[in-house]
Short mmCIF file of the C-alpha atoms (twelve columns), coordinates in Angstrom:
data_MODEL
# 
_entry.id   MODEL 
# 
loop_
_atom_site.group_PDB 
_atom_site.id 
_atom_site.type_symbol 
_atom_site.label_atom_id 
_atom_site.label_alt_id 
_atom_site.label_comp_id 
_atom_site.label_asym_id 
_atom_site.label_seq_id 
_atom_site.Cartn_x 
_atom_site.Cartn_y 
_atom_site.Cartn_z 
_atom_site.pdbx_PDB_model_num 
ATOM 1  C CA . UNK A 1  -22.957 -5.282  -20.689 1 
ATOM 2  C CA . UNK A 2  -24.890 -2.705  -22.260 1 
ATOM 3  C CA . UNK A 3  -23.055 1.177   -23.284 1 
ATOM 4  C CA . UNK A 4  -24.777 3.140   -20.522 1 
ATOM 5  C CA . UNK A 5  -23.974 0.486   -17.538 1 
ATOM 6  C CA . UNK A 6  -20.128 1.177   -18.726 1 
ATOM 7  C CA . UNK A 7  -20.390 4.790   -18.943 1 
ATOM 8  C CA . UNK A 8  -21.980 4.928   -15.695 1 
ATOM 9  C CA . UNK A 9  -18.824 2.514   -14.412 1 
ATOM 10 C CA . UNK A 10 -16.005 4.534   -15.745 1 
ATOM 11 C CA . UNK A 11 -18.160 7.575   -14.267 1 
ATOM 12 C CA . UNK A 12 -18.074 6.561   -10.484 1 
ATOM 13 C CA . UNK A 13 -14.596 5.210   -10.717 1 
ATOM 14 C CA . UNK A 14 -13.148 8.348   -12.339 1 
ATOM 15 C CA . UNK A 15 -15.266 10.694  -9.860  1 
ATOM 16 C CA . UNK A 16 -14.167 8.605   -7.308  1 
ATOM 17 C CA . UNK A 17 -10.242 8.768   -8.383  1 
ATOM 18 C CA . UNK A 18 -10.695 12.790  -8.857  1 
ATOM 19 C CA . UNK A 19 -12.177 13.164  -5.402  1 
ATOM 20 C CA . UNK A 20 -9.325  11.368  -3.974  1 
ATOM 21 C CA . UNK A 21 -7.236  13.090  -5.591  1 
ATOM 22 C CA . UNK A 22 -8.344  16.706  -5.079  1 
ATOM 23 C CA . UNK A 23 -8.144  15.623  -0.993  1 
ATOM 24 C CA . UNK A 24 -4.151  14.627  -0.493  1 
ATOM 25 C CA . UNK A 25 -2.223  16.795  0.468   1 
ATOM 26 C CA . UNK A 26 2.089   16.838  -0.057  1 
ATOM 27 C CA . UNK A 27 2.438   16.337  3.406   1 
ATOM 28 C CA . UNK A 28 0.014   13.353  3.955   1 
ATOM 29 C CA . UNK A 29 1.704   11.863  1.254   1 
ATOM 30 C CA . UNK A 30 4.992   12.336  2.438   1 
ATOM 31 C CA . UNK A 31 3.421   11.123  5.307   1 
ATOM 32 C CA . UNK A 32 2.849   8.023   4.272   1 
ATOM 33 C CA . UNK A 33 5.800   7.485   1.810   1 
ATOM 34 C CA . UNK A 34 8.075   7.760   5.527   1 
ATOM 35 C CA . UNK A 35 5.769   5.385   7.331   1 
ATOM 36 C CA . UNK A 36 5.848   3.039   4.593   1 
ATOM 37 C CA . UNK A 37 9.753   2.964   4.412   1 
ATOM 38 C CA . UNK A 38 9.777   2.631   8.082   1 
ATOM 39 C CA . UNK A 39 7.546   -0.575  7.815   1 
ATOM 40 C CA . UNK A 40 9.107   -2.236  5.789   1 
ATOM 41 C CA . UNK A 41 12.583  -1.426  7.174   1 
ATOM 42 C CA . UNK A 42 11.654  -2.865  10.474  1 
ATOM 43 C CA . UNK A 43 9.834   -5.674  9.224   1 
ATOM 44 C CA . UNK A 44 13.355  -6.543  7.175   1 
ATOM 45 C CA . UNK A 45 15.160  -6.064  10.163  1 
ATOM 46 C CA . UNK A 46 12.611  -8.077  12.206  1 
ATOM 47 C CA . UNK A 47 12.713  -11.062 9.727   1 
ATOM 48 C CA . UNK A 48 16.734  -10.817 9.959   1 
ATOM 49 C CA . UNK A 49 17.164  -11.339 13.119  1 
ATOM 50 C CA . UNK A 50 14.471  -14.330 13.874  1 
ATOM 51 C CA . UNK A 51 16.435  -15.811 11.019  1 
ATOM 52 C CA . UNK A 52 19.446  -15.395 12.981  1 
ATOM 53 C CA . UNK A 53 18.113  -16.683 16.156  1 
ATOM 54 C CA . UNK A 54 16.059  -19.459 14.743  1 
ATOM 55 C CA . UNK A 55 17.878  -21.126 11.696  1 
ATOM 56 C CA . UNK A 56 15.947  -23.108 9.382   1 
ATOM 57 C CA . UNK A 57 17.886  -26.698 9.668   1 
ATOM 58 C CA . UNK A 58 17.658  -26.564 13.225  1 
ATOM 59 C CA . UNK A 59 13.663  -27.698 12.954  1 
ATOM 60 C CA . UNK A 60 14.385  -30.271 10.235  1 
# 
């Protein structure tokens, strides 16, 4: 790969990390911190309880 097609790489991905940057805000990222805790929370949960109603050596 030639210098300039690696410039113009680290170029677009930078621009593109700067722009996506400059748009989030605190609260969208709070935002999304809660949901994400929430997720996975009630998939735990979720995976709990079908473990407790379905037990593995029943199906063996």
């Amino acid at each position: 790969m030639n210098n300039q097609t690696e410039h113009s790489r680290w170029g677009i991905i930078g621009g593109t990390l700067v722009s996506i940057l400059i748009n989030l805000s605190l609260s969208d990222l709070l935002s999304t911190v809660f949901l994400a805790a929430v997720g996975a929370s009630v998939s735990y949960a979720v995976s709990l309880l079908l473990k407790r109603y379905f037990p593995e050596d029943k199906f063996k």
